[in-house]
C-alpha positions as CSV (number, residue, x, y, z in Angstrom):
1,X,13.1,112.3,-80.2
2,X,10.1,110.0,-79.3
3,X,6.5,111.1,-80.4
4,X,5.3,113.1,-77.6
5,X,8.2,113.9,-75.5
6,X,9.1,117.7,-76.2
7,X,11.6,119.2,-74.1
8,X,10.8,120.9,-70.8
9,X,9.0,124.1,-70.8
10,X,7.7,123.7,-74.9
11,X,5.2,120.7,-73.9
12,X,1.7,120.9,-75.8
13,X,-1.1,121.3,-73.9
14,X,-2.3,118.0,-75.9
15,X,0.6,116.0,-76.1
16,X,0.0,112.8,-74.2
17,X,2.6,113.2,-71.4
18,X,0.4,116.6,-70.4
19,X,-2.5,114.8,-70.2
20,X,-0.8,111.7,-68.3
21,X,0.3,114.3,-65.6
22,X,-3.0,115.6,-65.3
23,X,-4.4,112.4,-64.7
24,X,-1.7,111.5,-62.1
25,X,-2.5,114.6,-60.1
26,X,-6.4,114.0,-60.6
27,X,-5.8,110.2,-59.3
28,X,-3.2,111.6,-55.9
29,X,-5.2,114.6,-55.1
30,X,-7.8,115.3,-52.6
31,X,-11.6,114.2,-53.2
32,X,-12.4,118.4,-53.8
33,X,-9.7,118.7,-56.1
34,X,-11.4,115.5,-58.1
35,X,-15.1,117.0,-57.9
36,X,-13.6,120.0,-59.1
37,X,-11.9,119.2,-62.0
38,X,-14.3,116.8,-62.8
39,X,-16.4,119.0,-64.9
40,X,-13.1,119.4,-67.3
41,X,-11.3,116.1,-67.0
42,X,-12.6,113.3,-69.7
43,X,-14.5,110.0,-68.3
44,X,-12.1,107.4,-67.2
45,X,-11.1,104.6,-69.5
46,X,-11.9,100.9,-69.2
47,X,-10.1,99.2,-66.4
48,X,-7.7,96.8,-67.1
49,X,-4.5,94.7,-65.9
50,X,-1.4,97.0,-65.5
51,X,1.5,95.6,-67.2
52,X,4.8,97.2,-67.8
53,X,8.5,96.2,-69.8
54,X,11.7,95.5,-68.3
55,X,13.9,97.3,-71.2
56,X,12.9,99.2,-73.7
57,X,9.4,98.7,-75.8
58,X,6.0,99.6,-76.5
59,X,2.7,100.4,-74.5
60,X,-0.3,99.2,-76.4
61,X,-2.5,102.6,-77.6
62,X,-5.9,102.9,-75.4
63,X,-8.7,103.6,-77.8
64,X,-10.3,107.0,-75.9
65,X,-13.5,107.7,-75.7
66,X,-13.2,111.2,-77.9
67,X,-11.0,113.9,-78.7
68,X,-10.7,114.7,-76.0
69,X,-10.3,111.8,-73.6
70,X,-7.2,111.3,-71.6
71,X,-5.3,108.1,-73.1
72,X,-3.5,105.0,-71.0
73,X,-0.4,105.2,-73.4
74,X,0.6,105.1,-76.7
75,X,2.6,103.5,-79.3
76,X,6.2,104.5,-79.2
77,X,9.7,104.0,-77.7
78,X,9.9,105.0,-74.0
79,X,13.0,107.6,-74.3
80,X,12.7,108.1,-70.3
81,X,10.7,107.2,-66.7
82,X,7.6,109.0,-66.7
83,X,4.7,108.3,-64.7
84,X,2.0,106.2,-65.5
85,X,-1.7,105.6,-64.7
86,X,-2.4,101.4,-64.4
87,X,-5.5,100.0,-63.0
88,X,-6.7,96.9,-61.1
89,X,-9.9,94.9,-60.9
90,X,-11.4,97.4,-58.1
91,X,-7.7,99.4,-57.8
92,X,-5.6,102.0,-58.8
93,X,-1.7,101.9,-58.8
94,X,0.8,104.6,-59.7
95,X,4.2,103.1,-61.2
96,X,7.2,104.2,-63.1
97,X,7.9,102.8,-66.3
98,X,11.8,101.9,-66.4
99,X,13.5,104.5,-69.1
100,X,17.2,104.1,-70.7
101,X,20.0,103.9,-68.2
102,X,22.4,107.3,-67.3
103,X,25.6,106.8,-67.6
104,X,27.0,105.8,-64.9
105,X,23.7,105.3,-62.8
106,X,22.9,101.5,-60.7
107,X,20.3,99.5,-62.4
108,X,17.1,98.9,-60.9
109,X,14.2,101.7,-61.1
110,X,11.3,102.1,-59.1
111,X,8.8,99.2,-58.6
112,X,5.6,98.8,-60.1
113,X,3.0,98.8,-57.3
114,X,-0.6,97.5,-58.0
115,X,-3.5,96.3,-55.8
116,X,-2.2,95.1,-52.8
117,X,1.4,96.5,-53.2
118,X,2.6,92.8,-54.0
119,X,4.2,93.4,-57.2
120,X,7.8,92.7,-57.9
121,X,9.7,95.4,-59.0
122,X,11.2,95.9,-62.3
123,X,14.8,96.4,-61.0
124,X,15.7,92.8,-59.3
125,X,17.7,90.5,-60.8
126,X,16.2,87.5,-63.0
127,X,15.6,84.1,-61.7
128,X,18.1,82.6,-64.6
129,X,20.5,85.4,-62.5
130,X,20.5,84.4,-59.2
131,X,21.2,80.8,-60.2
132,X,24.0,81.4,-62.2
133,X,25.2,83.5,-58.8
134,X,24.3,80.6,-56.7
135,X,26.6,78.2,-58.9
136,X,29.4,80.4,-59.2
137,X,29.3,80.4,-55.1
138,X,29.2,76.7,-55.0
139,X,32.1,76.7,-57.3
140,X,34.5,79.0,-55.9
141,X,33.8,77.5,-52.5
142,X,34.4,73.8,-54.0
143,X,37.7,74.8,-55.6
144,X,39.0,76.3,-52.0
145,X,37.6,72.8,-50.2
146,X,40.1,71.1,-52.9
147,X,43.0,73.3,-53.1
148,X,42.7,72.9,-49.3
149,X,42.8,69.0,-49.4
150,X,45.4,68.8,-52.6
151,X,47.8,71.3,-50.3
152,X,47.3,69.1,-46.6
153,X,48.0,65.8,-49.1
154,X,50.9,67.4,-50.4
155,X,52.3,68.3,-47.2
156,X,51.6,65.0,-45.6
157,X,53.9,63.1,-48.5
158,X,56.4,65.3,-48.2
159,X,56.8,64.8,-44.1
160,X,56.5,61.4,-44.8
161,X,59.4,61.4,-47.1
162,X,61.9,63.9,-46.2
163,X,64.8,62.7,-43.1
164,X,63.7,63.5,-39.6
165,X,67.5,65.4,-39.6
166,X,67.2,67.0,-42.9
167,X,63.5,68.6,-41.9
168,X,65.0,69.2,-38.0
169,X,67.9,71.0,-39.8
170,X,65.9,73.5,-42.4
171,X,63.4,74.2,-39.5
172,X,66.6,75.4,-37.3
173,X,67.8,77.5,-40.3
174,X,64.1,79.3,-40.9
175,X,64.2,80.4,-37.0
176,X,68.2,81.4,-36.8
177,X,67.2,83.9,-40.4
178,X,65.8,85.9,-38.6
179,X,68.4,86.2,-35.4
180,X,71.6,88.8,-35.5
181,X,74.8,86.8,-36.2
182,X,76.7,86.7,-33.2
183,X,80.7,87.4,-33.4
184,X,82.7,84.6,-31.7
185,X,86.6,85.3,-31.4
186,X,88.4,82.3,-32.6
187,X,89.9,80.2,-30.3
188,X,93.5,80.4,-30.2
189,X,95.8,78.1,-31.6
190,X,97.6,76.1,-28.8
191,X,101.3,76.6,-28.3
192,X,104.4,74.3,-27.0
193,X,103.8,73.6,-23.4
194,X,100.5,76.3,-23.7
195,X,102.6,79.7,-24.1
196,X,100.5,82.7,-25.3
197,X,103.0,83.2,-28.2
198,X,105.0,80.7,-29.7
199,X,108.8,80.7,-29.8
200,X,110.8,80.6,-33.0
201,X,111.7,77.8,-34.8
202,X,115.2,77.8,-33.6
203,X,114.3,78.2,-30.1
204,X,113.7,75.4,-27.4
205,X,109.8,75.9,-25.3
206,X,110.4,75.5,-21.8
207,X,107.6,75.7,-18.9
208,X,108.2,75.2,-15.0
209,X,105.2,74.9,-12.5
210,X,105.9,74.6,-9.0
211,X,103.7,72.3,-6.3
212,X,100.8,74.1,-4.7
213,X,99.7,72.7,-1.5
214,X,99.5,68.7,-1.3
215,X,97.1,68.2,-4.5
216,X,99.1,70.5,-7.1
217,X,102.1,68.6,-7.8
218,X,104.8,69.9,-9.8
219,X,105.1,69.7,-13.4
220,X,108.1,70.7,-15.9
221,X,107.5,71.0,-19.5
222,X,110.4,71.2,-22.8
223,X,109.0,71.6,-26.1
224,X,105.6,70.0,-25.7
225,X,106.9,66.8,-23.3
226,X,106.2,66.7,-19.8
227,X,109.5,65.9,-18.4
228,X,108.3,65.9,-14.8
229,X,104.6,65.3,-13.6
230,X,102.0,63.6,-11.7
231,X,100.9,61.6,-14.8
232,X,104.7,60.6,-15.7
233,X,104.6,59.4,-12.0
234,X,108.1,60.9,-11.4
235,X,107.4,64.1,-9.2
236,X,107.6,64.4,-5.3
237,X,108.0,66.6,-2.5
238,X,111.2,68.0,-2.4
239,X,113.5,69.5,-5.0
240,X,112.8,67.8,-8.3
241,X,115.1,68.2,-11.3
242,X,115.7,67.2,-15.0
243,X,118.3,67.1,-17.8
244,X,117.7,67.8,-21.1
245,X,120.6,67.4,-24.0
246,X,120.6,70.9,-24.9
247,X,121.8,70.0,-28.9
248,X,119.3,67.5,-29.5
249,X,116.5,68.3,-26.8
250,X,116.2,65.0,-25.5
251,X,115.5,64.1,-21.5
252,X,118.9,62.8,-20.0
253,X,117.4,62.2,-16.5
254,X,115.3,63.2,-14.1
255,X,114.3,62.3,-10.4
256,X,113.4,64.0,-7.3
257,X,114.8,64.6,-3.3
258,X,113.3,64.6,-0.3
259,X,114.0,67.5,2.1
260,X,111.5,66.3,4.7
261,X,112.5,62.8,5.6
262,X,116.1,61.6,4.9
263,X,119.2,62.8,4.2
264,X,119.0,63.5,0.7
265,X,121.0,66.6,0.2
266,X,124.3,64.9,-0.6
267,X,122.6,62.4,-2.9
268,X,121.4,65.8,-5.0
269,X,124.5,67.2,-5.3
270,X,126.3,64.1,-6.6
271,X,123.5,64.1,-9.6
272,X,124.2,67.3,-10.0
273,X,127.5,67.0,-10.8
274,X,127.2,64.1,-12.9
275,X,125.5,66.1,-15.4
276,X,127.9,66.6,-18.7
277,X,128.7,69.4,-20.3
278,X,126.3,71.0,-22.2
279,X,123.3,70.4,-20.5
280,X,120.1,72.3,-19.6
281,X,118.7,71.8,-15.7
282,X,115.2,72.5,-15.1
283,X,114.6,72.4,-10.8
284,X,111.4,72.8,-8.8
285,X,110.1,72.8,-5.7
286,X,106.8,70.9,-4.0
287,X,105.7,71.3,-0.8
288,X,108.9,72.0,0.9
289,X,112.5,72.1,-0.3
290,X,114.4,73.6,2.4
291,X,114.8,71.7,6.0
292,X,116.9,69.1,5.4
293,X,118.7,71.3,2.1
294,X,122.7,71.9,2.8
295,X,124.7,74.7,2.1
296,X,127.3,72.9,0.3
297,X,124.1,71.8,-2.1
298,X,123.0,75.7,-1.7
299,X,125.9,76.8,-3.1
300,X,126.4,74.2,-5.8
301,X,123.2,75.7,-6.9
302,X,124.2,79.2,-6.4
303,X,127.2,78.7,-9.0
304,X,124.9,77.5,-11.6
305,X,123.5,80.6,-11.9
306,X,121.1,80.8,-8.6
307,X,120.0,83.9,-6.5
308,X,117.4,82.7,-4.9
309,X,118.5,79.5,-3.2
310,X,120.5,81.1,-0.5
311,X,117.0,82.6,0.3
312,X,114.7,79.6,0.5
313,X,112.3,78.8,3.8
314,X,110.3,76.4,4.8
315,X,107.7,75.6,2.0
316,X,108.9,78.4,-0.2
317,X,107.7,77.7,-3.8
318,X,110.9,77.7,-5.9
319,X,111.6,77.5,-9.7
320,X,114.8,77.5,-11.5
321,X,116.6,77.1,-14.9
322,X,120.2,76.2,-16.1
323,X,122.7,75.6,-18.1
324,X,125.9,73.1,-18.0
325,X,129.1,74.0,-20.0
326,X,127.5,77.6,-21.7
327,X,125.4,80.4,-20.4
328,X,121.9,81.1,-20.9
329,X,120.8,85.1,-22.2
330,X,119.9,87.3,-19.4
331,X,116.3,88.5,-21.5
332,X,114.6,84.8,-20.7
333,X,112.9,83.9,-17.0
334,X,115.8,82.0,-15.4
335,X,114.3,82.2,-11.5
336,X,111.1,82.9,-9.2
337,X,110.1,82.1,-5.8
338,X,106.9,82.5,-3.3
339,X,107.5,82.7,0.5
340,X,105.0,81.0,2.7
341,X,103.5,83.7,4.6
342,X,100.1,82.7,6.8
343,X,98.7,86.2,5.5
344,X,98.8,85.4,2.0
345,X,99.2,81.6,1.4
346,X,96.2,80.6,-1.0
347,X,96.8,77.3,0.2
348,X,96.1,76.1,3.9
349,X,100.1,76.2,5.0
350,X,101.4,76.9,1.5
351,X,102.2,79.7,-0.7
352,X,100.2,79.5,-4.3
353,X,102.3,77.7,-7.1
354,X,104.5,79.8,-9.2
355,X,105.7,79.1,-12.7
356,X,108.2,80.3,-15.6
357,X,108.2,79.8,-19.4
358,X,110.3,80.9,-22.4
359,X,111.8,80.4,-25.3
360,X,116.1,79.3,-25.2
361,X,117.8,79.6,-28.7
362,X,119.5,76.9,-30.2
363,X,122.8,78.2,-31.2
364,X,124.1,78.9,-27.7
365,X,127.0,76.3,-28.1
């Protein structure tokens, strides 16, 4: 322990921090309080500048007057802040003289006041300090200023380099990350003459569409060929009809008969019985099939296979397939008409189009 610093409550009445308390309360007290402990306190000591250390050192020893003179200081470490008694040309100051740091506790202890109160106090930070602060700011503030510029360089090459598709492209990928995929059902594969299934390999594909109205013209389809249609240039009003080789699937002939204008009743039935043996028929109707339509063509038909010809009107929408020489099964779509009615035609005068599809086996012969 330092001279003169005794633990609290076994001080000396003489030890020099006793005294220095004394003279603190004589210096702060009232002018009575002064006058009356005048008579036992010991004459002032010489006035003199007030100085005081940063970290730890030494205060110069006041020679007293006597034995019993209060003293300025004296020699010694200073274990702690104690208060201390520092005079001015003409003034008096009370300060703190800055002890050894607690652990834990801030820097900086109380400031040294004298005169005017314009001292600096013994806790701020050095000038040597703030300039090093001041240079680490402009520093760290000229590294940002070039990271900055080095990164907007950077990206300015790389725009300049990288494909106006390739950047478009990874900029579309960056915004779909975050979207939920969305589930699309495959389209489905497309099928002889556009059946929902497909047929077997050993069957034929057959499709018949009948005329709707005067803009819909009739179209027949065997395994993916249009046999009859508008872009063959081949389909008309009337009945139209085509044979088809059934062993090799090849077109034999096709045309189509007026039942409007013209007698052209008999000249159907003649080409219907040219057909050979072994043939598949495919007949349709467009617009109308019916006015000028014979029975003895009627019932040509009608052997063949027919139920509905005997039953046909004026613009009935009729389709029908057959066979020459060997009978088709009874589980495929052979026949279908529409009646014209005024009530339900879709079209202005005409019924809506009807059509039939399937699948024929090849080993009916």
């Amino acid at each position: 322990m330092s001279p003169g610093l005794e633990p609290h409550g076994q001080q000396d009445p003489r030890s020099p921090l006793r005294k220095w308390r004394r003279e603190l309360s004589l210096s702060t007290g009232t002018s009575d309080e002064r006058d009356e402990a005048g008579s036992r306190s010991a004459p002032q000591p010489k006035k003199r500048p007030c100085t005081f250390p940063h970290e730890w050192g030494s205060i110069p020893k006041q020679q007293g007057a006597g034995r019993g003179r209060a003293k300025a200081g004296w020699s010694g470490q200073v274990a702690a802040s104690f208060p201390v008694l520092c005079w001015q040309p003409g003034e008096v100051g009370v300060g703190c003289v800055r002890g050894r740091r607690r652990k834990g506790e801030r820097g900086g202890g109380a400031a040294a006041t004298a005169g005017d109160g314009k001292g600096q106090g013994m806790g701020g930070p050095s000038p040597s300090r703030a300039m090093w602060q001041r240079r680490q700011y402009f520093v760290k503030l000229s590294g940002l200023l070039l990271a900055s510029s080095f990164a907007w360089y950077l990206g300015y090459v790389f725009a300049a380099h990288v494909p106006q598709e390739s950047l478009s492209t990874s900029i579309a990928y960056l915004q779909d990350i975050g979207k939920k995929p969305v589930l699309r059902v495959p389209l489905p594969k497309r099928q002889k003459c556009d059946h929902w299934s497909p047929c077997s390999p050993g069957s034929y594909a057959y499709r018949i569409l009948s005329g709707g109205g005067k803009e819909k013209l009739a179209k027949i389809c065997f395994e993916d060929e249009l046999l009859i249609s508008e872009e063959k240039g081949n389909v008309g009003r009337g009945i139209n009809i085509a044979i088809v080789n059934y062993e090799t699937g090849k077109l034999i002939s096709a045309n189509f008969f007026d039942m409007w204008e013209g007698d052209h009743s008999e000249e159907m039935v003649a080409f219907i019985e040219s057909v050979p043996q072994g043939s598949l028929l495919f007949m349709v109707t467009h617009d109308d099939g019916s006015a000028r339509l014979k029975s003895n063509a009627k019932k040509l038909v009608e052997t063949l296979g027919s139920k509905e010809i005997q039953n046909m009107k004026f613009r009935s929408s009729w389709a029908f397939v057959a066979a020459k020489g060997f009978k088709l099964p009874d589980d495929i779509e052979k026949e279908k008409i529409n009646h014209s009615d005024s009530k339900k035609n879709r079209y202005s005068g005409w019924p809506a189009e009807i059509q039939i599809e399937g699948c024929i086996p090849r080993n009916l012969m």
